[in-house]
LOTITOR-185782 format. One record per residue (C-alpha): x negated, y negated, z; residue number from 1. Coordinates in steps of 0.25 Angstrom, whole numbers, plus 5000, padded with zeros to 4 digits. Example, Ala and Ser with C-alpha at 12.3 -4.5 7.8 and 13.67 -1.06 7.14 Angstrom:
% LOTITOR-185782
NODE east north   up   i
NODE 4951  5018 5031   1
NODE 4945  5004 5029   2
***
This chain:
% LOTITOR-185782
NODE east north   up   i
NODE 5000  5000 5000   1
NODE 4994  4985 4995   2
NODE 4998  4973 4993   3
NODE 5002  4968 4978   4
NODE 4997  4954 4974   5
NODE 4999  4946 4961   6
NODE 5000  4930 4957   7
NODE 5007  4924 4945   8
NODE 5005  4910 4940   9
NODE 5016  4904 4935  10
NODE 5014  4897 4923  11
NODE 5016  4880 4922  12
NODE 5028  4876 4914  13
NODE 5027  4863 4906  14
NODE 5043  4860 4900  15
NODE 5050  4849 4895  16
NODE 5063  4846 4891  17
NODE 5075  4837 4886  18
NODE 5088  4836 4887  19
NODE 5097  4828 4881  20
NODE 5113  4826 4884  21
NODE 5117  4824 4869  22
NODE 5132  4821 4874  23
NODE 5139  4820 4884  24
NODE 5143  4835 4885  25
NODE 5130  4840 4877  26
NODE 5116  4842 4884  27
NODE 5105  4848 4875  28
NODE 5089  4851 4880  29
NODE 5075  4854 4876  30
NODE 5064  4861 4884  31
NODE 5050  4865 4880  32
NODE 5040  4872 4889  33
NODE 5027  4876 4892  34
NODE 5024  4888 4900  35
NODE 5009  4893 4905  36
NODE 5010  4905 4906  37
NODE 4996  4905 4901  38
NODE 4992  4906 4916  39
NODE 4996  4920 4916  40
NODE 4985  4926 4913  41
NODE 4985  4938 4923  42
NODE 4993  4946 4931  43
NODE 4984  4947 4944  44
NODE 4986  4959 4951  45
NODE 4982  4962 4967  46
NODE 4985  4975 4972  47
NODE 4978  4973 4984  48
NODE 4971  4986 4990  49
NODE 4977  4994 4976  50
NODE 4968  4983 4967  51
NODE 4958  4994 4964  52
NODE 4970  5002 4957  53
NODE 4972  4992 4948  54
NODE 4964  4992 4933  55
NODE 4965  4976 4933  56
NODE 4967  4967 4942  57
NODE 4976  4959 4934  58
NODE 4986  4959 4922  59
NODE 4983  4952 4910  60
NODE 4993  4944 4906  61
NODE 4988  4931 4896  62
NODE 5002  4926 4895  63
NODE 5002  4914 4886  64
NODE 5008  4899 4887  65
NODE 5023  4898 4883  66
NODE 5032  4888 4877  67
NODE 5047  4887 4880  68
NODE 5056  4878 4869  69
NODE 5073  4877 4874  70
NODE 5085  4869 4870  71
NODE 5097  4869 4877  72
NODE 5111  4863 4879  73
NODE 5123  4860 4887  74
NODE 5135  4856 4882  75
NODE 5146  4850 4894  76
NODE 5159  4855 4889  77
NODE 5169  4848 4900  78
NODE 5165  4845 4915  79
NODE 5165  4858 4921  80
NODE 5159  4868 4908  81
NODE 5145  4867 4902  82
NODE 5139  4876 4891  83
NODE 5125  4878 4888  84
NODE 5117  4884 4879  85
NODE 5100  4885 4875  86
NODE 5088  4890 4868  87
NODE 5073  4894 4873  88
NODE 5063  4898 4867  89
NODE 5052  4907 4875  90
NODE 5037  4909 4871  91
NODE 5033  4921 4878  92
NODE 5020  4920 4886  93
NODE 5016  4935 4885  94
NODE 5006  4939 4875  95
NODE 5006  4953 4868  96
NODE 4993  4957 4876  97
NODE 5001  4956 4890  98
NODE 5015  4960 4887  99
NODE 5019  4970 4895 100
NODE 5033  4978 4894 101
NODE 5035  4973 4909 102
NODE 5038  4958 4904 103
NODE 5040  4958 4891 104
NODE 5042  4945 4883 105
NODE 5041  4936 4871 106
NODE 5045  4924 4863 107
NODE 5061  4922 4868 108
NODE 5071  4916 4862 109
NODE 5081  4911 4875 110
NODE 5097  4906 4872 111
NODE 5106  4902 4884 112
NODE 5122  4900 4885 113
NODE 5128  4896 4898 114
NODE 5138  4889 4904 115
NODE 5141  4881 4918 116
NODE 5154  4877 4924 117
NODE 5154  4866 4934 118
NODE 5166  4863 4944 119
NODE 5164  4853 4955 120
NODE 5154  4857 4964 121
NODE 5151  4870 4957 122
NODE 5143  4876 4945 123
NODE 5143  4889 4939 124
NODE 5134  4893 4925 125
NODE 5132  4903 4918 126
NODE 5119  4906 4908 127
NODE 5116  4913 4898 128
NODE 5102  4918 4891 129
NODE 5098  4928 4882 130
NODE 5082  4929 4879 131
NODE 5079  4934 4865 132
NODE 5066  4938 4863 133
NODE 5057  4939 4851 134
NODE 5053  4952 4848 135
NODE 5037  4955 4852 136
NODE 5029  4968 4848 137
NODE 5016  4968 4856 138
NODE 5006  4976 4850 139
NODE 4994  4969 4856 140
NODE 4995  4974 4871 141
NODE 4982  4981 4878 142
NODE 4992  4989 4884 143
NODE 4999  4999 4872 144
NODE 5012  5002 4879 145
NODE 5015  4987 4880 146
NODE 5012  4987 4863 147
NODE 5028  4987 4858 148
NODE 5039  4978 4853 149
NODE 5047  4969 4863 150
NODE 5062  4967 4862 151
NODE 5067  4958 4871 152
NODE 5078  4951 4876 153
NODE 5086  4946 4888 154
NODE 5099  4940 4895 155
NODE 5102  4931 4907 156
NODE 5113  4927 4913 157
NODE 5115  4917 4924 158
NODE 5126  4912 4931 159
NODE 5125  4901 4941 160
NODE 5133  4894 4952 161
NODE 5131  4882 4959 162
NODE 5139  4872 4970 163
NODE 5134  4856 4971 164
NODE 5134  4855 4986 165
***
């Protein structure tokens, strides 16, 4: 029995957006972002009186620097309902030498739906997003069991509530 010990660095984030209320019951927005994920360059691993056990004392990762490009909008359709709508496009930060069936991932492709309702002191949404991803085939990988195609996608729902106190 030992102790398990690792550190992650999370990446600095640079964004900037805009928004602009085109009417008075339209609102449209723009964001672009910066992501270093460059920083990641290893996955440090401790396992404290086992670290003999381990081939390497660390996971190489190399993942790269990202940037994010979004457009959104909100259209007000009377005082209590609000619909909402967007796109985002994802560079992935994982290149073929480190990608790993454990967290697979590539450029993504990212449209959202939702809608709120507001009443009073209350608020409810409700969110949509569906993450299309682009098809990868790594071939490059030190590791021959990770060499395949990649087929990814993914769904989030989110529903919300909230009281002004």
């Amino acid at each position: 029995k030992t102790d398990f010990e690792s550190e992650i660095e999370f990446p600095a984030i640079a964004a900037v957006g805009y928004g602009i209320q085109a009417t008075d019951r339209l609102h449209i927005g723009a964001d672009i972002e910066w992501i270093q994920f460059s920083n990641f360059d290893e996955l440090p691993l401790d396992i404290g009186l086992n670290n003999p056990l381990l081939p390497i004392p660390a996971v190489p990762q190399q993942w790269e620097d990202t940037w994010t490009y979004g457009v959104s909008a909100e259209y007000r359709l009377n005082e209590s309902w609000v619909v909402r709508g967007g796109y985002k496009f994802m560079e992935t930060p994982i290149p073929d030498e480190t990608l790993a069936p454990t967290l697979p991932d590539a450029d993504r492709h990212l449209l959202t739906a939702g809608i709120g309702y507001a009443s009073g002191a209350h608020r409810i949404d409700l969110a949509y997003a569906y993450s299309i991803f682009d098809d990868r085939s790594v071939s490059g990988s030190p590791d021959p069991a990770f060499n395949a195609s990649y087929d990814l996608s993914s769904h989030l729902i989110a529903i919300t509530y909230g009281i002004e106190l």
